[in-house]
C-alpha positions as CSV (number, residue, x, y, z in Angstrom):
1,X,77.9,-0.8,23.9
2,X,75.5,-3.2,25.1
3,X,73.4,-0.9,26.5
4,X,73.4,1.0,23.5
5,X,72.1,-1.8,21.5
6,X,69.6,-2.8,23.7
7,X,68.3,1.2,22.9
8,X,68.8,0.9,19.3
9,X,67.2,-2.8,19.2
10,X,63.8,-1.0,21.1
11,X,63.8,2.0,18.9
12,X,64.4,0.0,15.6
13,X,61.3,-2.3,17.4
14,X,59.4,0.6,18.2
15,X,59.5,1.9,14.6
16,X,58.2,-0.9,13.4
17,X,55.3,-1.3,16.0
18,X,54.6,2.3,15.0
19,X,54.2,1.7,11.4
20,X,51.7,-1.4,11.7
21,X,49.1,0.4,13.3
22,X,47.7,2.7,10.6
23,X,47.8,-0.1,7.9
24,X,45.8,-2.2,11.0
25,X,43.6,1.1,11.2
26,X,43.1,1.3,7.8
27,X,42.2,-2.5,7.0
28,X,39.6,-2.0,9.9
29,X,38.0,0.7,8.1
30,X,37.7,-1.5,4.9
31,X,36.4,-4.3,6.2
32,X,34.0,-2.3,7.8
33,X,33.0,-0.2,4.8
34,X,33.0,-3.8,3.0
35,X,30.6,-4.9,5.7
36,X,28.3,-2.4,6.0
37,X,28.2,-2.0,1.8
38,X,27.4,-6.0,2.0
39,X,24.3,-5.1,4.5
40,X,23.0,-2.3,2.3
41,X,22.9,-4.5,-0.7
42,X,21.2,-7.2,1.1
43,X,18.8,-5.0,3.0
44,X,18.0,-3.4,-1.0
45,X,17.5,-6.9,-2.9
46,X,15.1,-7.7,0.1
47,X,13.4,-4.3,0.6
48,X,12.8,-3.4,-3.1
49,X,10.9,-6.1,-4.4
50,X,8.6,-5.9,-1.1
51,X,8.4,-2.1,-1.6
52,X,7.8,-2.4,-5.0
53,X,5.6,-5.7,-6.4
54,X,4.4,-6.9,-2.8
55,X,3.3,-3.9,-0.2
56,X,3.3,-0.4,-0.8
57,X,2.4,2.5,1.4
58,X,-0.2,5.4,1.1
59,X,-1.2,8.3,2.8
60,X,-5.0,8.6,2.9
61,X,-5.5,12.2,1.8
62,X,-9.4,13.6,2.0
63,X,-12.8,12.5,3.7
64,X,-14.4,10.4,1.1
65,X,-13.6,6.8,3.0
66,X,-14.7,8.7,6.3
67,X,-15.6,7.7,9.2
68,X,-13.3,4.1,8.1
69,X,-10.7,5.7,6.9
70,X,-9.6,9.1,7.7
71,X,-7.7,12.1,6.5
72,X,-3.4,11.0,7.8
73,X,-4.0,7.4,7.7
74,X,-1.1,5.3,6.7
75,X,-2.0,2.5,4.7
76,X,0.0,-0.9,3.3
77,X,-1.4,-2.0,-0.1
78,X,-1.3,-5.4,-0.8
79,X,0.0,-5.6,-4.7
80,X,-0.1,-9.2,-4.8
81,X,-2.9,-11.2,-4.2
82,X,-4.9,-9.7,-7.2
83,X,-2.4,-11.6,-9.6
84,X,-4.0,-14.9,-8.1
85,X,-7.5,-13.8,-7.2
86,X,-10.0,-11.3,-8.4
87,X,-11.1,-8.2,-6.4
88,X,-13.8,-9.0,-4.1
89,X,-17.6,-7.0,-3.3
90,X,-16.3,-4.9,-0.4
91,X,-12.7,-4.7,-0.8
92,X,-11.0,-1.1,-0.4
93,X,-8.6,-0.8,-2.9
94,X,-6.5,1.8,-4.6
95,X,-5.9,2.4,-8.0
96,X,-5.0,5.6,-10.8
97,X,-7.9,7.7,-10.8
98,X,-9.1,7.3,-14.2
99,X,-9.5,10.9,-15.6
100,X,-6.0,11.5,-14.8
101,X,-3.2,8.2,-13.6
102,X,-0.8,10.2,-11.7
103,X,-3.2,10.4,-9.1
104,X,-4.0,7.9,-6.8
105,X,-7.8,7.1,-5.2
106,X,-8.7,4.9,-2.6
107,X,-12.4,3.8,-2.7
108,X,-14.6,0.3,-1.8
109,X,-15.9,-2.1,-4.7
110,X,-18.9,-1.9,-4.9
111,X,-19.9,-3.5,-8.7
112,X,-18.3,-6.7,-9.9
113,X,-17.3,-7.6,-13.6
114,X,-20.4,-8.1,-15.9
115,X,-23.2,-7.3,-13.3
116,X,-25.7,-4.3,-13.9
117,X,-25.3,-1.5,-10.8
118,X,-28.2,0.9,-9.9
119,X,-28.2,3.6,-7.5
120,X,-31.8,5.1,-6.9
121,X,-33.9,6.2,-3.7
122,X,-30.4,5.9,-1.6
123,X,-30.2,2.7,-2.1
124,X,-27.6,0.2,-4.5
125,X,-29.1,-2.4,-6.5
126,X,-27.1,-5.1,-7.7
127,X,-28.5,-7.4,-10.9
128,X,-26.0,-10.3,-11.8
129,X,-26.8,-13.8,-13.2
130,X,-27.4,-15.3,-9.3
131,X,-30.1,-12.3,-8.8
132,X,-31.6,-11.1,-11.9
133,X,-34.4,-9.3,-10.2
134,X,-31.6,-7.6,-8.5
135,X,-30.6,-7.1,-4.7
136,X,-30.3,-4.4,-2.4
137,X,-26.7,-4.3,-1.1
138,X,-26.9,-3.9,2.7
139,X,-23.6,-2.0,3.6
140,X,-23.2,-2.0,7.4
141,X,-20.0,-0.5,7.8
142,X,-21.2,3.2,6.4
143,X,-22.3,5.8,9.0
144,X,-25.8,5.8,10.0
145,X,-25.8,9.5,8.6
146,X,-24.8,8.5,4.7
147,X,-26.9,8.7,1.9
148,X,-26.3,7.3,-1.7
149,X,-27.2,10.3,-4.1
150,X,-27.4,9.8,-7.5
151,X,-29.6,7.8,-10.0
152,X,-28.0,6.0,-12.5
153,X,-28.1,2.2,-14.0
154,X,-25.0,1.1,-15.5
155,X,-23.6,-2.1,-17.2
156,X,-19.8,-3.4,-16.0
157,X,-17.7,-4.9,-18.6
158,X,-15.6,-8.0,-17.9
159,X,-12.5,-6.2,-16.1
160,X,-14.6,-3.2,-14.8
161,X,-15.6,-2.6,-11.1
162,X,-18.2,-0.2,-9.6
163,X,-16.2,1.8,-7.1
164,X,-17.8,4.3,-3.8
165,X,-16.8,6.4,-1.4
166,X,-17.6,5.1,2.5
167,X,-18.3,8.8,2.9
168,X,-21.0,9.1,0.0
169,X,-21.9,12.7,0.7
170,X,-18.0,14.1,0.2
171,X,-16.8,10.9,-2.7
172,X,-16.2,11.6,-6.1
173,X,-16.4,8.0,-7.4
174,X,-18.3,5.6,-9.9
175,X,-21.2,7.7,-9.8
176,X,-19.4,10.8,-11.5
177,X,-16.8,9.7,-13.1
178,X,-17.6,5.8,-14.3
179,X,-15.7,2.0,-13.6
180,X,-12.3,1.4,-12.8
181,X,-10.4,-0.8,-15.1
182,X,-8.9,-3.5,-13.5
183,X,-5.8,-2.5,-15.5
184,X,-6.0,0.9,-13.2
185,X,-5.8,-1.2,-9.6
186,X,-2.7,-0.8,-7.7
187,X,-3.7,-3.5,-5.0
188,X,-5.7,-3.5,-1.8
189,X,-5.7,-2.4,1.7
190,X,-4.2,-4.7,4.2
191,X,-2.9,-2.5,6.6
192,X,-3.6,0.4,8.8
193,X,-0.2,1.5,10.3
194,X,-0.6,4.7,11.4
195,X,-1.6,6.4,14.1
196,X,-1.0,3.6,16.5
197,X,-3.7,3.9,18.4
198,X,-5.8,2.1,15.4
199,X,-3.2,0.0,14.1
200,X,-4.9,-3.6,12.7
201,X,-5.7,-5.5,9.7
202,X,-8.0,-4.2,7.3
203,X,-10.9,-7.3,7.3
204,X,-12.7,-8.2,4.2
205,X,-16.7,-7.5,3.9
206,X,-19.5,-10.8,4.5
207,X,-22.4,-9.0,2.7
């Protein structure tokens, strides 16, 4: 009898061991959804204002910033600092093409708000109240091969910039197709992240 106890004690024992471990299993796998969902929604609130109103990713597509930016590159926009400074002489920005804004260009700024841009005998003259007679912009950073075609004068308005192409002879840009509002700017280029091998900052200009 005792014996037989002892075996009905274990089995009623076992039973009950038995039956604790998939409600153990099964408030494991809660808190672990619960977890995870908790790190997703985190990982979101932090990601999607950065993704969205701070830095923002493009693909370079074309050779009209060639030889400084080329055809694959992987860029990170800055969509920030424009809401407490104005776009700078130099500055590579991207921005809604202006004939049609579900495209996207990247090109350098060239003309600044209010100032009078030529282009003539390859050259780009710049006329603004600190050089009336005008000045020729010396632009270091284009390929010795480049040439500025075109001849044109043209008057900026107060939130219009002059934009080029770094690779002159292949850019549809200001010379064609006129200003970009500042309305149209999406933000600058701070970032080149792809490939690897040229991974760095992307430097303002010191004309």
């Amino acid at each position: 009898m005792n014996e037989e106890n002892v075996k009905n004690q274990a089995s009623k024992n076992d039973s009950v061991i038995s039956g604790q471990a998939p409600q153990s299993s099964r408030n494991e796998a809660l808190v672990f959804i619960w977890e995870t969902v908790k790190v997703v929604v985190i990982s979101l609130a932090i990601i999607l204002p950065i993704r969205y109103y701070l830095v923002q990713p493009f693909f370079v597509k074309g050779a009209s910033m060639e030889s400084n930016f080329e055809d694959g590159d992987y860029l990170l926009i800055d969509e920030i600092s424009y809401r407490f400074s104005e776009p700078a002489r130099g500055d590579v920005i991207v921005f809604r093409y202006p004939e049609d804004r579900s495209q996207f260009f990247i090109k350098r700024i060239i003309g600044l708000p209010g100032e009078t841009i030529e282009v003539k005998n390859n050259k780009v003259i710049i006329y603004n109240d600190s050089n009336p007679e005008g000045f020729v912009l010396s632009e270091n950073y284009l390929d010795t091969n480049q040439e500025t075609l075109g001849n044109l004068l043209m008057r900026l308005d107060d939130n219009e910039y002059f934009v080029l192409g770094d690779n002159r002879l292949a850019s549809s840009d200001s010379r064609r197709w006129g200003p970009v509002n500042k309305t149209l700017i999406t933000g600058r280029a701070l970032l080149r992240a792809w490939p690897f091998n040229k991974f760095d900052k992307i430097e303002g200009i010191n004309y």
